[in-house]
KEROMAR-439375 format. One line per field, with one value per residue (C-alpha): residue number from 1; residue in three letters; x, y, z. Coordinates in Angstrom, 3 decimals. Each point is the difference from the previous one (the first is absolute). Layout:
residues N
nr c(NUM, ...)
rest c(ALA, ...)
east c(X, ...)
north c(Y, ...)
up c(Z, ...)
end
This chain:
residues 461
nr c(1, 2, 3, 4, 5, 6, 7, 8, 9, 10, 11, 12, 13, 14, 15, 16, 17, 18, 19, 20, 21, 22, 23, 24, 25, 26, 27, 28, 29, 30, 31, 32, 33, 34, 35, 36, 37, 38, 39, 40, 41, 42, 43, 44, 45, 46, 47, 48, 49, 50, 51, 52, 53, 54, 55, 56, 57, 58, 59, 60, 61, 62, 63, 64, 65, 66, 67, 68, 69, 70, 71, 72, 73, 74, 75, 76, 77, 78, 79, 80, 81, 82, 83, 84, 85, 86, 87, 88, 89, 90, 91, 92, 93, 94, 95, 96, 97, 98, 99, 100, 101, 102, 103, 104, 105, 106, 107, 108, 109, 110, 111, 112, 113, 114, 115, 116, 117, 118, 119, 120, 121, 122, 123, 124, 125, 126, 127, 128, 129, 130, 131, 132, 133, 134, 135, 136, 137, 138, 139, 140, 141, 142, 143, 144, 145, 146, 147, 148, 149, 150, 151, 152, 153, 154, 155, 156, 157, 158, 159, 160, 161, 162, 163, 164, 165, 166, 167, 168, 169, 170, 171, 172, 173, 174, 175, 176, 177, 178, 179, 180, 181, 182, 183, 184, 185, 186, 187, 188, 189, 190, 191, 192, 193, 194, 195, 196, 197, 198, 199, 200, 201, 202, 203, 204, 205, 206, 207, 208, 209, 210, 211, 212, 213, 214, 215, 216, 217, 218, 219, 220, 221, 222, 223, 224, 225, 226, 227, 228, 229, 230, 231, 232, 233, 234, 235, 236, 237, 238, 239, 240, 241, 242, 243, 244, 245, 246, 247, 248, 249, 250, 251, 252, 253, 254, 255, 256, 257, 258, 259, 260, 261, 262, 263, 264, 265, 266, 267, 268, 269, 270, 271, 272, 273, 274, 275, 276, 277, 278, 279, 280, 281, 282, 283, 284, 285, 286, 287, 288, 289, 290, 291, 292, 293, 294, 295, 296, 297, 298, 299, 300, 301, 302, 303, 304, 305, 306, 307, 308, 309, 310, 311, 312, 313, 314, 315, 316, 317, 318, 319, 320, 321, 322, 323, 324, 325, 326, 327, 328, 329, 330, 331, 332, 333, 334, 335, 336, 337, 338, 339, 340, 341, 342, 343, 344, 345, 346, 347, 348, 349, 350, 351, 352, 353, 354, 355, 356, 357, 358, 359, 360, 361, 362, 363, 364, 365, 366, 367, 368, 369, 370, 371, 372, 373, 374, 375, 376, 377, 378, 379, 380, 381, 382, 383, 384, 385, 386, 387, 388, 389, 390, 391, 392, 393, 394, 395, 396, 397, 398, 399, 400, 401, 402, 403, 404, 405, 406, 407, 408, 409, 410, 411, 412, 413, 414, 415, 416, 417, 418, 419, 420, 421, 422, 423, 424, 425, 426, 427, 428, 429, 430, 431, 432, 433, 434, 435, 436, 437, 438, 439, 440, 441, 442, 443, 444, 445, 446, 447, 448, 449, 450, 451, 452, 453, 454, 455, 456, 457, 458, 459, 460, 461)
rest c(UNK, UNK, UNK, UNK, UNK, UNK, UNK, UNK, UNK, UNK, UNK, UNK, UNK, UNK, UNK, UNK, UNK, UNK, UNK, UNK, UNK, UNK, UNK, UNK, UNK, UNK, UNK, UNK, UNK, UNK, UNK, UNK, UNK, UNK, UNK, UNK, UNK, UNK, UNK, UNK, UNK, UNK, UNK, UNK, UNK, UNK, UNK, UNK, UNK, UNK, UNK, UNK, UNK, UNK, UNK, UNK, UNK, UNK, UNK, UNK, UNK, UNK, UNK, UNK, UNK, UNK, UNK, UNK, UNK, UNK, UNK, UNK, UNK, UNK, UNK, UNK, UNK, UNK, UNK, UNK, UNK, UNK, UNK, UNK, UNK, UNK, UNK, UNK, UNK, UNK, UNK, UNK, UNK, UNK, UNK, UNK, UNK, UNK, UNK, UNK, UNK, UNK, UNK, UNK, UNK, UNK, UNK, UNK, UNK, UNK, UNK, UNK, UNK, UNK, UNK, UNK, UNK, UNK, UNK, UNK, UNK, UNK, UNK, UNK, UNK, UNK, UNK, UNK, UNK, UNK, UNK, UNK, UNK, UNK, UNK, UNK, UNK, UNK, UNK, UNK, UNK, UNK, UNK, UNK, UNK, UNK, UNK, UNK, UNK, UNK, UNK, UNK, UNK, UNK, UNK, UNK, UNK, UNK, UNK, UNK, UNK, UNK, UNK, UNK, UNK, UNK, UNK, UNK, UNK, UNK, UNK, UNK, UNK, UNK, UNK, UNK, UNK, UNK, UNK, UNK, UNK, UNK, UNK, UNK, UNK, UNK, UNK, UNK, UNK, UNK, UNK, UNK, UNK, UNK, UNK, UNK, UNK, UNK, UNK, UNK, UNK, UNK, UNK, UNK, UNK, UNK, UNK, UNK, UNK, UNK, UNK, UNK, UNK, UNK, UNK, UNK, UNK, UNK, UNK, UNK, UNK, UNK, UNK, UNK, UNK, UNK, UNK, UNK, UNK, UNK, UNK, UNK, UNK, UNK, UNK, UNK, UNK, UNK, UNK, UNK, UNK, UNK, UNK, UNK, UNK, UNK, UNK, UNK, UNK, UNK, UNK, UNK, UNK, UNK, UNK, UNK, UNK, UNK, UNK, UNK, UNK, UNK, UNK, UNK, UNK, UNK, UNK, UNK, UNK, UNK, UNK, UNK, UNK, UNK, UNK, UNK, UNK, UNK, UNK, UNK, UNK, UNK, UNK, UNK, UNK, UNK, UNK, UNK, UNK, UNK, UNK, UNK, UNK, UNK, UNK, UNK, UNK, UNK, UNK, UNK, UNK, UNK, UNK, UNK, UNK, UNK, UNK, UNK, UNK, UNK, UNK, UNK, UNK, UNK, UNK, UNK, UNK, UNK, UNK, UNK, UNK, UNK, UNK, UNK, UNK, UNK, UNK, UNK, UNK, UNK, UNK, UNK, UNK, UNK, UNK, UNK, UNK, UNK, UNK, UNK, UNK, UNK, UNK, UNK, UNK, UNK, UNK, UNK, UNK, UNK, UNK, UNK, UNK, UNK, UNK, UNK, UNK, UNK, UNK, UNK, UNK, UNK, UNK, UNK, UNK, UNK, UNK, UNK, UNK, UNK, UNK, UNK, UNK, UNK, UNK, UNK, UNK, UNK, UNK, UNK, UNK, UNK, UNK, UNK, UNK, UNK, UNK, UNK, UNK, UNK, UNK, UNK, UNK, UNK, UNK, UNK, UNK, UNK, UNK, UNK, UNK, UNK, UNK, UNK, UNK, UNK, UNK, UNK, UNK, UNK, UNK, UNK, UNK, UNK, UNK, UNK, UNK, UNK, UNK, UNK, UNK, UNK, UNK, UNK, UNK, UNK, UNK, UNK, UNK, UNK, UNK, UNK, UNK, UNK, UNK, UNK, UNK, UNK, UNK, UNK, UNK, UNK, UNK, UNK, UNK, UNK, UNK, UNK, UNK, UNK, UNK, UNK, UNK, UNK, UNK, UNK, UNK, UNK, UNK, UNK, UNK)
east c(28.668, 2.175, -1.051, -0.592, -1.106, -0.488, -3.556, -3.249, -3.597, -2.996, -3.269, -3.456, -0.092, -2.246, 0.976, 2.116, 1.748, 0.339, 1.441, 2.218, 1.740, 0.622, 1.912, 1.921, 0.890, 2.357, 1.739, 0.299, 0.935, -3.616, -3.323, -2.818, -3.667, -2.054, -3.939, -2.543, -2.084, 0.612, 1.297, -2.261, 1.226, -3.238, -2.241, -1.394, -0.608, 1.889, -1.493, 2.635, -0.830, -3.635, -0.350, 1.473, -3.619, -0.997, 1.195, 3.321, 2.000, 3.470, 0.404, 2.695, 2.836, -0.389, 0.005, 3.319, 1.781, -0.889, 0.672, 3.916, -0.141, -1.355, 0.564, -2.433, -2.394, -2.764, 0.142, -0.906, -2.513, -1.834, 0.758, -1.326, -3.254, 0.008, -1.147, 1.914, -1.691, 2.210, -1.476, -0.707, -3.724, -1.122, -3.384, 1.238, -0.463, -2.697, 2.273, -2.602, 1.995, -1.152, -3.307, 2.014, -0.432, 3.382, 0.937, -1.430, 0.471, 4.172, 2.503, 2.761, 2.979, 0.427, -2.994, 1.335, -0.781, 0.827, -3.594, 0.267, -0.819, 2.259, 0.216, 0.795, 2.987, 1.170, 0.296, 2.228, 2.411, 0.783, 0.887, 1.907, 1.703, 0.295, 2.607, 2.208, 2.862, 0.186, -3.065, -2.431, -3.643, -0.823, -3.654, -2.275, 1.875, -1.258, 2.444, 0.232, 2.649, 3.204, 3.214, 2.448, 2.947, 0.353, 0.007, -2.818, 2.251, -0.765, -2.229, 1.375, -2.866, -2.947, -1.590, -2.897, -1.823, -1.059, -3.845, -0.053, 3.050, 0.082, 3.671, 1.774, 2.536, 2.336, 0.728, 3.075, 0.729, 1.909, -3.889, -3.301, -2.876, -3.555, -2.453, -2.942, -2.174, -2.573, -0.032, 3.880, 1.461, 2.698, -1.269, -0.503, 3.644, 1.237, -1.434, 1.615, 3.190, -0.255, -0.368, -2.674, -3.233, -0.652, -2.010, -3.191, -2.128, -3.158, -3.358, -2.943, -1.508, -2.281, -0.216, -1.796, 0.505, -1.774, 1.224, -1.135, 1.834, -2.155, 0.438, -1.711, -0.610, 3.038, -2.023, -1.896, 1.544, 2.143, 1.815, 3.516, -0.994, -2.188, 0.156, -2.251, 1.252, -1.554, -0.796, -1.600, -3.375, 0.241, 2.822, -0.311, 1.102, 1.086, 3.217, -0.134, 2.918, 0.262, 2.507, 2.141, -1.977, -3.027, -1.033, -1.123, 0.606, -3.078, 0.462, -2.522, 1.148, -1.023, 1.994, -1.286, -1.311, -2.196, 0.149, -1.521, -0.836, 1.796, -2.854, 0.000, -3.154, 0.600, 3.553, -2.250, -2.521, 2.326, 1.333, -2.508, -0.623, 3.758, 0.911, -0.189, -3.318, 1.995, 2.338, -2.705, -1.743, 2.811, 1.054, -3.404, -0.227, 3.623, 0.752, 1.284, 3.247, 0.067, -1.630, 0.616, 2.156, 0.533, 2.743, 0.151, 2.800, -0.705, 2.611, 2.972, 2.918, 3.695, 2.547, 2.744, 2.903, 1.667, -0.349, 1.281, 3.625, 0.620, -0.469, 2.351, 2.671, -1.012, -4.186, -1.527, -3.943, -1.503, -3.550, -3.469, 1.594, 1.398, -2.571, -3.786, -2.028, -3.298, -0.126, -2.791, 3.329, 2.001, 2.952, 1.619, 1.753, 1.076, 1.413, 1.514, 1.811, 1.720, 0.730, 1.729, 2.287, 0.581, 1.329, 2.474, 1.018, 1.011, 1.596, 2.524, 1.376, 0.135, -1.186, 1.193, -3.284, -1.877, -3.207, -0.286, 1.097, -2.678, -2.764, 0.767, 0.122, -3.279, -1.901, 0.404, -2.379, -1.667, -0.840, -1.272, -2.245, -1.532, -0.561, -1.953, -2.098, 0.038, -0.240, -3.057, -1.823, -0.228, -1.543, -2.832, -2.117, -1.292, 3.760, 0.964, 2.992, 0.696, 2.182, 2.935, -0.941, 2.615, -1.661, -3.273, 1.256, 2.074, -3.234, -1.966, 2.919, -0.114, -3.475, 0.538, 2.311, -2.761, -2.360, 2.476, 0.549, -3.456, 0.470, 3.824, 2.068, 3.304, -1.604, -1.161, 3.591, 2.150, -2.974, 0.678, 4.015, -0.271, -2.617, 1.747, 3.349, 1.814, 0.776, -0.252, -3.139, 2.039, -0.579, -3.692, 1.418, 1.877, -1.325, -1.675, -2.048, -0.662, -1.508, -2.274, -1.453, -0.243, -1.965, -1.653, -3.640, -0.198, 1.433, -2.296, -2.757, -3.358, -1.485, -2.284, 2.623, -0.106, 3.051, 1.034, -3.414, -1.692, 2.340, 0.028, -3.251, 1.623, 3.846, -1.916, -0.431)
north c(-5.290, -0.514, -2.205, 2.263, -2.778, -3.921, -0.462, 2.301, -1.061, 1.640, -0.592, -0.634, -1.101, 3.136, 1.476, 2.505, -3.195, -1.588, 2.874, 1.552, -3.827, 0.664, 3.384, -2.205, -2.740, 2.283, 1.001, -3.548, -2.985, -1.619, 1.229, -1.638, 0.862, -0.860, -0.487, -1.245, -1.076, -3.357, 1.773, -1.156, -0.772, 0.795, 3.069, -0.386, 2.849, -0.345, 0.360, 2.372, 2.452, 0.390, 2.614, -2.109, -1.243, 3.572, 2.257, 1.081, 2.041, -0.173, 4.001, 0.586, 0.718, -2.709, -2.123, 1.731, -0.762, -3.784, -0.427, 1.477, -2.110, -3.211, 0.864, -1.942, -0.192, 2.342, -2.147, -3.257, 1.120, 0.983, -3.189, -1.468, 1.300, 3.501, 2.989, 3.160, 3.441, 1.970, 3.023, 0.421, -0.269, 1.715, -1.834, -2.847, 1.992, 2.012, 2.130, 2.382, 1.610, 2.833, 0.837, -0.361, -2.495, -0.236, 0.011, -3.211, 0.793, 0.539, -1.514, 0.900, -2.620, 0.952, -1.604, -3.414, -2.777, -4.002, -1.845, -2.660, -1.145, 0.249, -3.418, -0.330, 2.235, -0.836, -3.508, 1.178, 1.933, -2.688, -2.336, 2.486, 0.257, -3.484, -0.267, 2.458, -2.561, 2.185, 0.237, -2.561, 0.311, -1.410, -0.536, -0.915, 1.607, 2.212, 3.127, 0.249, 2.759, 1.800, -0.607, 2.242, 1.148, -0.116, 4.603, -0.505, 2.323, -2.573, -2.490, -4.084, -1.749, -1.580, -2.761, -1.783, -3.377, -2.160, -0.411, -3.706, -1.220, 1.886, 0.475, 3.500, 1.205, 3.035, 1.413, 2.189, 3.152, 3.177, 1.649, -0.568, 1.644, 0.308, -0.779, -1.471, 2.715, 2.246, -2.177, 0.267, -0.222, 1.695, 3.000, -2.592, -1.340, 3.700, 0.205, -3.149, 1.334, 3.346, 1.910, 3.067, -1.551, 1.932, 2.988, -1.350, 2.576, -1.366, 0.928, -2.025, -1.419, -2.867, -1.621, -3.056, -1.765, -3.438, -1.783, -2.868, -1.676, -0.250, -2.295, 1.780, -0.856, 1.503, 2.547, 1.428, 2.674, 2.249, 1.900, -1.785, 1.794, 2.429, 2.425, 2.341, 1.771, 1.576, 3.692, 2.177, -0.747, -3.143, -2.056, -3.467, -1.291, -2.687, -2.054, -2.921, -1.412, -2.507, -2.263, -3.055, -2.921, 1.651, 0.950, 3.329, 1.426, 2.238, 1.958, 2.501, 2.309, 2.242, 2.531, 1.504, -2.881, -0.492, -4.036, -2.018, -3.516, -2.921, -1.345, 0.791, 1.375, 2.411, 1.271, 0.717, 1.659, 2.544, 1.000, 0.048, 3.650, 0.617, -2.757, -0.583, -1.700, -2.268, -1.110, -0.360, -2.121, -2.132, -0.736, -0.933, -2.460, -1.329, -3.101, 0.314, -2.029, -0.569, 2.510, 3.498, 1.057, 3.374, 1.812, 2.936, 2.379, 3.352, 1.961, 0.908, -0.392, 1.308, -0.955, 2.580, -2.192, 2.742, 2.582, -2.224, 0.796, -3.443, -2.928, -3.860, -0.636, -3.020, 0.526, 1.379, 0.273, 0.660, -0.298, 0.084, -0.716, 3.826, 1.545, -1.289, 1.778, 0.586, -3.233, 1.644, 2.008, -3.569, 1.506, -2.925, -1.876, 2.366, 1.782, -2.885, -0.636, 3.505, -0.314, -3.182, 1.898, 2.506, -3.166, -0.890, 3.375, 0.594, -3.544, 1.240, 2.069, -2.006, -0.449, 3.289, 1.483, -2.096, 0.259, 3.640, 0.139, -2.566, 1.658, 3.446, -1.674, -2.288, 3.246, 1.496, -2.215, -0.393, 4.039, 0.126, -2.886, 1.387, 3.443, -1.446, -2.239, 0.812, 4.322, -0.604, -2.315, 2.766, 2.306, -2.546, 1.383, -2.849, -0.685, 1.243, 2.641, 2.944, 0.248, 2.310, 3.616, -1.082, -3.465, 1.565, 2.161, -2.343, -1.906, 2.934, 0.170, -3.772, 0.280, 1.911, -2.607, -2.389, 2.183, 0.282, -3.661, -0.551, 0.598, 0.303, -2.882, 1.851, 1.232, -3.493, -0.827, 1.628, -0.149, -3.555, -0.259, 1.961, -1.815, -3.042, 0.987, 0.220, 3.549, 2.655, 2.186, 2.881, -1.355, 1.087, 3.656, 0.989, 2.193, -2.026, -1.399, 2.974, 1.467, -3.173, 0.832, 2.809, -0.043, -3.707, 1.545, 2.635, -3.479, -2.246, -1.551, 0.464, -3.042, -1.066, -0.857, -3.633, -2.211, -3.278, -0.173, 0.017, -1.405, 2.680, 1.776, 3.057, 1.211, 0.368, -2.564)
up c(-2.757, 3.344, 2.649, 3.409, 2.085, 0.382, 0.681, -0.229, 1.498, -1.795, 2.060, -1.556, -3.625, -1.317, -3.123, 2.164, 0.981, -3.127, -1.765, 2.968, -0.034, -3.251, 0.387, 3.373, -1.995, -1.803, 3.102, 2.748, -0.685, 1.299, 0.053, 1.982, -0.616, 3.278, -1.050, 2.863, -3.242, -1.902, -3.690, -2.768, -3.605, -1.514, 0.428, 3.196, 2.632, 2.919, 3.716, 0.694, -2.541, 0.606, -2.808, -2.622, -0.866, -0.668, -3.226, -0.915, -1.533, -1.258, -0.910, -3.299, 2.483, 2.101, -3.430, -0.760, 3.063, 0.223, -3.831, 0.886, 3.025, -2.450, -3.311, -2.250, 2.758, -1.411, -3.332, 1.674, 2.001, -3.880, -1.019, 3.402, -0.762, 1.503, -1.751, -0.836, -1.228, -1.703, -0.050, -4.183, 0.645, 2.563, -0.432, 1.671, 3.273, 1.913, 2.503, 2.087, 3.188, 1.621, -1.986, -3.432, -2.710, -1.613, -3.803, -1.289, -3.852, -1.417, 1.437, 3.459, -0.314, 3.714, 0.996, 0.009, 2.285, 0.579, 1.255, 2.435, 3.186, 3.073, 0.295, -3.527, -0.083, 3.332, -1.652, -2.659, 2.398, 2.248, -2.391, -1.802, 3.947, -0.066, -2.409, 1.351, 1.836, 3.508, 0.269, 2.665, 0.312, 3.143, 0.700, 2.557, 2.878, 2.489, 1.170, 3.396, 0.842, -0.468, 1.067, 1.026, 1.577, 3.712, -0.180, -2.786, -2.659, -1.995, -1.401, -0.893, -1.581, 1.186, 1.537, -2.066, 0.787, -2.512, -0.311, 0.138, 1.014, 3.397, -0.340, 0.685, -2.052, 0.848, -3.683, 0.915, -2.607, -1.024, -1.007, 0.735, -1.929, 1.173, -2.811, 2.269, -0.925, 1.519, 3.023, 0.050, 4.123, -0.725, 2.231, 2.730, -0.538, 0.329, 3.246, 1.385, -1.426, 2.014, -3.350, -0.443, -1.846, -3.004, -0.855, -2.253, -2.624, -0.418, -2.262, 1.472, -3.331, 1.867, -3.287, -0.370, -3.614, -1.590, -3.122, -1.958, -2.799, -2.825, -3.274, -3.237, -3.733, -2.305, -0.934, 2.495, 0.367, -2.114, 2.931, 1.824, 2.866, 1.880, 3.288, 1.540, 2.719, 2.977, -0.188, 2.753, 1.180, -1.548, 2.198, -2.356, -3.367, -1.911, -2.234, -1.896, -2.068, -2.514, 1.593, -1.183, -1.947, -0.554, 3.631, 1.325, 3.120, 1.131, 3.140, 1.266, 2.974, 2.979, 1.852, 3.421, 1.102, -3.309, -0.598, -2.359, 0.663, -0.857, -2.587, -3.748, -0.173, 3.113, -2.074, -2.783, 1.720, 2.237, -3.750, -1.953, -0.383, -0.858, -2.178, -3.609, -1.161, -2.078, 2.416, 2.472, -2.603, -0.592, 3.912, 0.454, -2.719, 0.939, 1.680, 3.504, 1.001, 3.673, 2.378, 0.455, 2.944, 1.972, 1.207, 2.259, 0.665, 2.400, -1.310, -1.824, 2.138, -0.026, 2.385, 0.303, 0.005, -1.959, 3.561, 2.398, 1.240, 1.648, -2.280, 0.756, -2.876, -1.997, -0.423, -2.229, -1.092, -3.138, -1.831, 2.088, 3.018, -0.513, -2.119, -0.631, -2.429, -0.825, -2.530, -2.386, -1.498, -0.216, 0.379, 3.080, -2.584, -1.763, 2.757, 1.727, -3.921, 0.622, 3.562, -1.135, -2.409, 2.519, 2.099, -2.872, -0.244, 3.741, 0.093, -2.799, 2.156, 2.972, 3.414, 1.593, 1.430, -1.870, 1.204, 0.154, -3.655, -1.494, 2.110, -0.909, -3.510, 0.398, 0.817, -2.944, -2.160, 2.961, 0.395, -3.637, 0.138, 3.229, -1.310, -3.163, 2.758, 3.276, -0.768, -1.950, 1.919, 2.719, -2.405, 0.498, 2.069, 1.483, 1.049, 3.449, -0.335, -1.290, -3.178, 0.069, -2.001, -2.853, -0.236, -0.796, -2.772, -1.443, 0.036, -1.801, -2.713, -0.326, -0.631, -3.076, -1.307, 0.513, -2.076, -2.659, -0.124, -0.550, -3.556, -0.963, -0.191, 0.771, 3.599, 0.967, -1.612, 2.966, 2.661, 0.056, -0.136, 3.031, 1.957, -1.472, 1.514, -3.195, 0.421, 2.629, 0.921, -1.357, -3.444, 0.811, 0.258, -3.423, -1.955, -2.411, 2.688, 1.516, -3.540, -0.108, 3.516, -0.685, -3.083, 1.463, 0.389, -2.905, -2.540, 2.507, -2.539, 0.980, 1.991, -2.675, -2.625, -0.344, -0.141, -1.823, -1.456, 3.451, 2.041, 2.101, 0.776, 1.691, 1.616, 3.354, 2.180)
end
């Protein structure tokens, strides 16, 4: 593609990073990465990403994107020793969300899913980024402001100071991306450019979430992967994963200020009237690696970058530090994989109101993911707010979907490329699907019928 500029500065090496220097080193001559962490080659959580120790997800879109951004890259993280449920056996997963045990006998192709830590596939992007010629990782620098034009119309690039050298650097360019995250200062940097702050939508969640990486025998458990979600009156649940090498990832969560404790025992115990008895049997008997750590986040967050009227030429944001979500949905990276594209997309057709065009286009993923998160978590009643009057039916009609996909394949099927961002919610709404809601609790089998020869004692939680 055409060059539009000489030299584009992303900062923070998050996977919005990562994959938004990807779509710029189509477009400048140089990209520069700015990380305040040192940037591991092996799988090791970074201090700056203080969730990367908890559970991930890497939804089928998301997987999509970074495999056209990378092809190949999906493949090698298999061979690297992650997992990858493809959806024939849908065994391989207990899916409970909203009250509803999903389908766990036929098979959905849709439900797909690549199992790894975020470590491990942050790993396998950068060096993947590495090899791209334009392209500079530099590490172990702190950012400590824009630069700008003397009327502020337009942003020139940043100064950073290295970590342990002391030594400032003034790293002059035609675009600047925010991708520090939920803790982003871009807001701050508005104001000392004599630009409006933006508008924020926020759902207070308070949720408060533990992991611990686990190491089990082969065969302790038949399942890739679990998740219980919360439901009302009951503001907790659960996820575990089988992750790269033969680890698990077990997280146990709290919303409304709910928390486990960090200790393996405690996770079990705040669970152990929702989960499985044989997964609860097999954590136990697992072998911890490390010790569990805790994360809190009080809400989902939006920043309305795509309202403002003002905004400088030359920055741009993208990822968390526009748009943090509820995590239990793991839809970040996912989202911050689309935003990316949306990046490419806008650069293609130049730098004319730039900004305006890639946030108008970066809410559009954005929107969906927060109406399958943030909408429903204010149905919660123990959530402060008050969902909008369509949110709640929507809610009611998604419900029925739910029921249906307790037992048909085809339900679960497109339930899941919508939550998974394959498709639009609209799928949800043909006809087809509206005959299967309709019909969900008439069809529904009664809660005694036993499953997979007792794998499942009952389709309510």
């Amino acid at each position: 593609m055409a060059g539009i500029g000489n030299h584009a500065v992303v900062l923070g090496a998050s996977m919005a990073g990562l994959l938004a220097a990807r779509s710029l080193s189509e477009f400048f001559d140089a990209v520069t990465v700015v990380e305040r962490d040192p940037l591991p080659d092996t799988g090791v959580p970074r201090r700056g990403v203080p969730q990367g120790r908890h559970l991930h997800a890497l939804l089928p879109r998301g997987a999509q994107v970074i495999e056209e951004f990378f092809p190949g890259i999906l493949d090698e993280l298999v061979v690297d020793g992650a997992h990858y449920m493809d959806g024939r056996d849908l065994s391989q997963l207990h899916y409970n969300v909203g009250g509803h045990l999903l389908a766990r006998s036929g098979s959905a192709t849709g439900c797909t899913a690549y199992l790894a830590t975020r470590p491990f596939l942050e790993d396998h992007v950068r060096a993947r980024l590495r090899t791209i010629g334009n392209v500079t990782l530099l590490d172990e620098h702190d950012i400590v402001e824009l630069t700008a034009t003397p009327d502020h119309h337009r942003v020139t690039g940043a100064r950073v100071v290295g970590r342990r050298s002391g030594e400032e650097l003034t790293l002059r360019a035609d675009l600047v991306v925010d991708a520090t995250g939920r803790a982003a200062r871009t807001p701050t940097w508005l104001d000392a450019l004599g630009y409006d702050r933006t508008r924020e939508d926020q759902v207070m969640v308070e949720l408060t979430y533990v992991s611990q990486l686990l190491s089990m025998a082969p065969d302790a458990l038949h399942e890739l992967g679990f998740l219980v979600g919360p439901v009302p009156g009951r503001p907790r649940g659960l996820a575990i994963l089988h992750t790269e090498n033969d680890t698990w990832v077990f997280t146990v969560f709290g919303i409304a200020s709910h928390g486990p404790h960090p200790d393996l025992r405690s996770m079990c115990e705040f669970v152990e009237d929702i989960a499985p008895p044989q997964l609860l049997a097999a954590v136990k008997a697992a072998k911890p690696i490390g010790e569990p750590t805790r994360h809190r986040q009080p809400s989902s967050r939006w920043r309305r970058y795509d309202k403002l009227r003002r905004f400088p030429q030359g920055l741009l944001v993208i990822g968390d530090a526009i748009c943090s979500f509820n995590p239990i949905y793991g839809q970040g990276m996912t989202v911050a994989a689309l935003e990316a594209l949306a990046l490419r997309d806008c650069l293609s057709r130049g730098t004319v109101n730039l900004a305006r065009r890639f946030f108008q286009a970066a809410a559009i993923p954005i929107r969906t993911a927060w109406e399958l998160s943030a909408n429903p978590d204010l149905c919660l009643p123990e959530i402060e707010g008050t969902p909008p009057v369509l949110t709640r039916l929507l809610n009611a009609y998604v419900d029925r979907v739910l029921t249906a996909a307790e037992y048909d394949p085809a339900a679960l099927n497109q339930f899941f490329r919508v939550t998974s961002l394959v498709e639009p919610a609209a799928r949800l709404l043909r006809p087809g699907m509206l005959w299967r809601a309709a019909l969900a609790n008439r069809r529904r089998p009664r809660p005694s019928v036993q499953y997979e020869a007792g794998l499942v004692r009952s389709v309510a939680v």
